[in-house]
N, C-alpha and C positions, 0 to 999 in steps of 0.2 A: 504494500500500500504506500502510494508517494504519502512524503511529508505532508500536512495539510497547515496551512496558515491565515488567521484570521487578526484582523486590527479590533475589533470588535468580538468580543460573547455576550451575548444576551438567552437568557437563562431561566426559568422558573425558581429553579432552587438559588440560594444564594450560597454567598463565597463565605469562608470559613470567619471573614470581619463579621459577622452579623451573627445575635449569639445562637441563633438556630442552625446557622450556616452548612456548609459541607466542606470539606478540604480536598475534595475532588474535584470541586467546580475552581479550586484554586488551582492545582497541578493539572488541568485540562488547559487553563488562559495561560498558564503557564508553556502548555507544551504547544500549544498553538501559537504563541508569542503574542497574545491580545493585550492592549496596550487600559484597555477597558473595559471591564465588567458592569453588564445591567443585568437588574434581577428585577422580577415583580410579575404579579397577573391583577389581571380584570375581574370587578365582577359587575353582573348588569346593574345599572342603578333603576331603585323602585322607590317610588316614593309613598307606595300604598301599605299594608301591614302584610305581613306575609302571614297563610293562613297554617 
């Protein structure tokens, strides 16, 4: 498999800074040489009560 390189990861799970984090999402940006990590998701906004 060629080397793979990305300037950017963006992630659901986060990097090991964050205290839930993972230290695989660290040593991934790492081995992909990403200069940046983003983490987070969506969720739909509701403004009604949910039942």
């Amino acid at each position: 498999m060629p080397a793979l390189k990305a300037d950017i990861l963006v992630s659901h799970e986060a990097p090991a800074a964050h205290p839930f984090g993972f230290a695989a999402v660290d040593e991934l940006a790492i081995s992909l040489g990403a200069r940046l990590v983003v983490h987070g998701h969506q969720r739909p906004l509701t403004t009604a009560p949910r039942a």
